[in-house]
C-alpha positions in Angstrom: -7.7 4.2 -13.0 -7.2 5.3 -16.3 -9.8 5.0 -19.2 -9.2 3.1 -22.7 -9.6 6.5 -24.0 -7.2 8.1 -22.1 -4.5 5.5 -22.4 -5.0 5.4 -26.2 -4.5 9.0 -26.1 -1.2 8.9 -24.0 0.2 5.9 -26.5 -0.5 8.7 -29.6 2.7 8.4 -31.8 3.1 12.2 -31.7 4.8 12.1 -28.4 7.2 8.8 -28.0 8.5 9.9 -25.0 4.9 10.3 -23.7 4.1 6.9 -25.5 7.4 5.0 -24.1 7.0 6.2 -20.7 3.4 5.2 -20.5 4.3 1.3 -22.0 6.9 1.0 -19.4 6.2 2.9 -16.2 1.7 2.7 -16.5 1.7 -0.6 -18.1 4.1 -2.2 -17.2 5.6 -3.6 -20.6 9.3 -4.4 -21.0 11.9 -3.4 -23.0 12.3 -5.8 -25.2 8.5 -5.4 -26.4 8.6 -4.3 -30.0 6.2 -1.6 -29.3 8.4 -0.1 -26.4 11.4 -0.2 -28.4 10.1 1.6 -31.3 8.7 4.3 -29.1 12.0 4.3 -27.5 13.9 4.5 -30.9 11.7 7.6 -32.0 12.1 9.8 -29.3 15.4 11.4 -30.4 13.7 12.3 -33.5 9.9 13.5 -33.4 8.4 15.4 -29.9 9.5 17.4 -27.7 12.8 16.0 -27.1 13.8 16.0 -30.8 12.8 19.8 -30.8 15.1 20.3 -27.7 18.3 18.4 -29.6 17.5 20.7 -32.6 18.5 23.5 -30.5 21.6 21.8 -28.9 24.9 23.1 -30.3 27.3 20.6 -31.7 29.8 20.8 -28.6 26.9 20.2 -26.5 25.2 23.0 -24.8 22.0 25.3 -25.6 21.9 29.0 -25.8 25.5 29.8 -24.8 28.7 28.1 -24.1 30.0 30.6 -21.4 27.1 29.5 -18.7 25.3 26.4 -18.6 22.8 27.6 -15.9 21.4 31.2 -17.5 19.6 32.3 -19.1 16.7 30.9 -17.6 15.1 28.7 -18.7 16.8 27.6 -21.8 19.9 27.1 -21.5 21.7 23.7 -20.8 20.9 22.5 -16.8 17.2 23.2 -18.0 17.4 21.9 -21.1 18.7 18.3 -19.5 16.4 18.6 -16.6 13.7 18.3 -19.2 15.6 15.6 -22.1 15.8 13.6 -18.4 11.6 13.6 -18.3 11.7 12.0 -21.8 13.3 8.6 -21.7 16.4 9.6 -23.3 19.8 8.3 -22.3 23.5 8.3 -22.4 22.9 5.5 -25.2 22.1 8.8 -27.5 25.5 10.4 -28.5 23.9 14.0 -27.9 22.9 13.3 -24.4 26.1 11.7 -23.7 28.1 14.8 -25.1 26.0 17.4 -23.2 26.0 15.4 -20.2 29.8 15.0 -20.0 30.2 18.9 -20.5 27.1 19.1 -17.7 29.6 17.2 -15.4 33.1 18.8 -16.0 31.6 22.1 -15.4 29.8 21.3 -12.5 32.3 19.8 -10.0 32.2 19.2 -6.0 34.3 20.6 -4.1 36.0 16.9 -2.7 34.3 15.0 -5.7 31.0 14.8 -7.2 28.8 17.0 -9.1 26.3 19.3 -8.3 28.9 22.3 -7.7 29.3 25.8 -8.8 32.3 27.4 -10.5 33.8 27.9 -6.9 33.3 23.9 -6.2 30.4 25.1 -3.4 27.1 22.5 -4.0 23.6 23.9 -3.7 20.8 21.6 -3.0 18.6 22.3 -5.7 21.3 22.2 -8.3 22.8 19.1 -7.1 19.3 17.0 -6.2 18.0 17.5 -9.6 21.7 16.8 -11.2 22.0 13.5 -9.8 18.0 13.2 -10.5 18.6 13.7 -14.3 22.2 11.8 -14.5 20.8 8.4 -12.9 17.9 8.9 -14.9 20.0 9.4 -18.6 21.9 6.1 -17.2 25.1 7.5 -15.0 23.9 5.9 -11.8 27.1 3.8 -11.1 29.7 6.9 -12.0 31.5 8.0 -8.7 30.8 11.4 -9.5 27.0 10.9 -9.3 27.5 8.7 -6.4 29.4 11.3 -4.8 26.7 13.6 -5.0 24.2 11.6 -3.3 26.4 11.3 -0.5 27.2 14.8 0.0 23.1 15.6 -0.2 23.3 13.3 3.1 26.1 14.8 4.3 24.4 18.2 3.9 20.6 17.2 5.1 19.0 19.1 7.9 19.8 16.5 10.9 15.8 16.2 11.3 15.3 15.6 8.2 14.8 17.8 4.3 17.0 20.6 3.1 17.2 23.9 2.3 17.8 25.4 -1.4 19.7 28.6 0.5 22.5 26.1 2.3 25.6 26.1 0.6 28.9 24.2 1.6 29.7 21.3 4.0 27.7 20.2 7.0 24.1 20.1 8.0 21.7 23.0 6.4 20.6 24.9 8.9 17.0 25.4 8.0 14.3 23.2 5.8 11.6 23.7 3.4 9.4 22.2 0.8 10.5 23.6 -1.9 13.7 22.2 -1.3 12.1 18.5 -2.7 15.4 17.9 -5.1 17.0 15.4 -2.7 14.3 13.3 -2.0 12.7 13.3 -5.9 16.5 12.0 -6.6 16.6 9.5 -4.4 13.8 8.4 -5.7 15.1 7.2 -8.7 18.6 5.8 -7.4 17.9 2.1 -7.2 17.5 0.9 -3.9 20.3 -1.9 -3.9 22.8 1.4 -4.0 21.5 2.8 -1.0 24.0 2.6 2.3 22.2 3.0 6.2 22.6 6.7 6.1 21.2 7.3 2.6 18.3 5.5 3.8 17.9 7.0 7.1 18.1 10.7 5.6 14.9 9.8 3.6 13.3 8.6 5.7 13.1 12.1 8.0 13.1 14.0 4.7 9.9 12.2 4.0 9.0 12.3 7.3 9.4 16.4 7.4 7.0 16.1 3.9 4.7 13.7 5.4 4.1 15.8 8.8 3.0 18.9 6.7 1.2 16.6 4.1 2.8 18.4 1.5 1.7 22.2 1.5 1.7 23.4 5.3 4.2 25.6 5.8 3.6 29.3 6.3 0.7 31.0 4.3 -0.9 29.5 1.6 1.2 30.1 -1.5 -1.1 29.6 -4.4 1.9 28.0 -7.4 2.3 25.4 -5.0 -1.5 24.3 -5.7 -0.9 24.3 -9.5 0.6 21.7 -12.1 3.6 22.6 -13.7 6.1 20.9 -16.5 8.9 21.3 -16.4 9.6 22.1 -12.9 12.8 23.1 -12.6 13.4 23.7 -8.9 9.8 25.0 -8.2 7.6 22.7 -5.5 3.8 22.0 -6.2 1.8 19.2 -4.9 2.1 17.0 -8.1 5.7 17.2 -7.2 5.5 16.0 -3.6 3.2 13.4 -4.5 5.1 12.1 -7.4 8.5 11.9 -5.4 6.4 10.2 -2.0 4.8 7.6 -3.9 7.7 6.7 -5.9 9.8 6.4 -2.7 7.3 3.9 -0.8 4.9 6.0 0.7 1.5 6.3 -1.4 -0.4 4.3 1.9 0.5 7.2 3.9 -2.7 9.2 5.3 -1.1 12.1 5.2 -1.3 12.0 1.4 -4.5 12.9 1.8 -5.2 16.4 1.1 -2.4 16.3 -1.7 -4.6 13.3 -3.4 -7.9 15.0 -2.9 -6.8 17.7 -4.4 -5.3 15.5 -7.0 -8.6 14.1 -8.2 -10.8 17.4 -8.0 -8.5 18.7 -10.5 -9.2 15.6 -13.1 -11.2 16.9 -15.7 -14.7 15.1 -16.8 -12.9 13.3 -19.7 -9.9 11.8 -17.0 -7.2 14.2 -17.9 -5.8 16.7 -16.2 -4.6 20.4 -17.3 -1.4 22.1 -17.7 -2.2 24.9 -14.8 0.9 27.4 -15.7 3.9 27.5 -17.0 7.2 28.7 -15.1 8.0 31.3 -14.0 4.4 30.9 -12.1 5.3 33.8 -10.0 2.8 36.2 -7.3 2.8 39.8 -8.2 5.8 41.1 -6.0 7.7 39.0 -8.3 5.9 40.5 -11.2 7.0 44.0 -10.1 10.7 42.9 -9.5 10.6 41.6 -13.5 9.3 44.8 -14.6 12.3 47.0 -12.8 14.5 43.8 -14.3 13.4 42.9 -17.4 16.9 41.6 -18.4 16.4 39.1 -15.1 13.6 37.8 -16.4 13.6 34.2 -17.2 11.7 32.9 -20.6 10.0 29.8 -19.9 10.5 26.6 -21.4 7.5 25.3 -22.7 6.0 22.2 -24.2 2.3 22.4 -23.8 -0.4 25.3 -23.6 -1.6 26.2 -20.0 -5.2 25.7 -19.4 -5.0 22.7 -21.6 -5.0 19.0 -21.2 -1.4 17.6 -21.0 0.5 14.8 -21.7 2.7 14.8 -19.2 0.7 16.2 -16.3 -1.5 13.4 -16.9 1.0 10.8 -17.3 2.2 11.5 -13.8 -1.4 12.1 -12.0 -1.4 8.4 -13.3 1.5 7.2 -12.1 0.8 8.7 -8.7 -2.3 6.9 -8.4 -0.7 3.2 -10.2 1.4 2.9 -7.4 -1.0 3.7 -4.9 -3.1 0.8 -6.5 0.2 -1.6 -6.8 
């Protein structure tokens, strides 16, 4: 899949949480391997993630204390959302703090997180919440619990969800963008799952599958580029790294998401950064200009049009569990 060359380059000390996350989730090599754990014990201090905790304010939250969700994109909920990519976890006393601030100010209405100030959850918020909490090692806390079960509880009754749905009972429409709630279920561990957790998968993936990742409406050119972080924007690395992780990299209907895929591997078996967010069309473009002060600045890590890290880590990682 991968060549010597490549791997070496992925296990360069530069990036530990690049070099961790290849031992453990590419190779397959376990924590107690002195090579993992020094990766592991490095990453709050040299990378990417030590630059984010250099920004991190003592009591726990980036930019400003009065919102954790603007500006965009560097402020706490994006921040996390990206320390959650890195293989940090509530074992680090930083993560810990800002995650426990994340959670108080992000209640449920009825219990949970994933909320506004006014209690009301939004799908995006709350999918890539629970994502990043199970992830930084909260995956038996009732609150995150709590939000898995209202992302059922909220799911189009044929399946996905909608970022625009707020409030209790099914959303009312469905898109891909909205891929939170499936990308977060695939990292809660399986034996936590109850019958309608599973079943509310299995049509979100089935609404994914049946449009094998990009049909829907005209053709929307970010979706067909490679983005880190993410955020809440939807592109095909995206679809295909939350369906393969969730059981599905036999389907056919991966097909045109994998093709694509592989024609965007360069020679030397990497693969570019395409753009950094906010990848937006030009009616967006003009909307910024009459806004400035809306604009968001994006968080970056890597140069676009430039062989990255982490894009490549997860093309990998696609295709490693399609070999499995």
């Amino acid at each position: 899949m991968a060549s010597p060359a490549v791997i070496d380059w992925l296990l360069q000390p530069d990036q530990p949480s690049i070099q961790y996350r290849t031992l453990t989730e590419l190779l397959g090599r376990k924590a107690s391997d002195p090579e993992v754990r020094a990766a592991r014990t490095r990453i709050p201090r040299v990378g990417w993630a030590a630059d984010i905790l250099a920004r991190r304010d003592p009591q726990g939250w980036w930019v400003r204390e009065r919102s954790l969700y603007t500006p965009k994109y560097i402020s706490t909920n994006w921040n996390l959302l990206a320390l959650a990519d890195l293989g940090l976890t509530r074992a680090d006393a930083a993560v810990r703090g800002s995650c426990e601030l994340w959670m108080a100010r992000s209640p449920l209405k009825g219990g949970g997180v994933g909320g506004n100030s006014g209690g009301n959850g939004h799908h995006c918020y709350t999918g890539n919440m629970a994502r990043a909490l199970v992830r930084f090692g909260y995956g038996d806390d009732p609150r995150v619990r709590r939000a898995y079960e209202w992302l059922v509880e909220t799911a189009h009754p044929k399946g996905g969800w909608s970022c625009f749905s707020y409030g209790p009972g099914p959303s009312q429409s469905r898109n891909l963008d909205s891929w939170e709630g499936l990308a977060a279920f695939a990292v809660y561990p399986r034996s936590k799952w109850s019958p309608a957790m599973r079943e509310t998968v299995e049509r979100a993936a089935e609404y994914f599958l049946d449009r094998e990742l990009h049909r829907q409406g005209a053709r929307y050119p970010p979706w067909y580029r490679f983005h880190w972080p993410v955020h809440y924007y939807y592109d095909l690395l995206v679809g295909l790294d939350a369906l393969t992780a969730l059981g599905y990299a036999d389907d056919p209907r991966l097909g045109f998401a994998l093709a694509h895929l592989r024609r965007k591997r360069r020679r030397d078996g990497r693969w570019n950064l395409d753009a950094v967010h906010p990848d937006a069309p030009a009616h967006y473009e003009e909307f910024y200009r009459k806004h400035p002060g809306q604009r968001p600045t994006p968080l970056a890590f890597e140069v676009p049009g430039r062989p990255s890290k982490m894009i490549t880590l997860r093309a990998l990682l696609v295709e490693h569990r399609r070999a499995a």
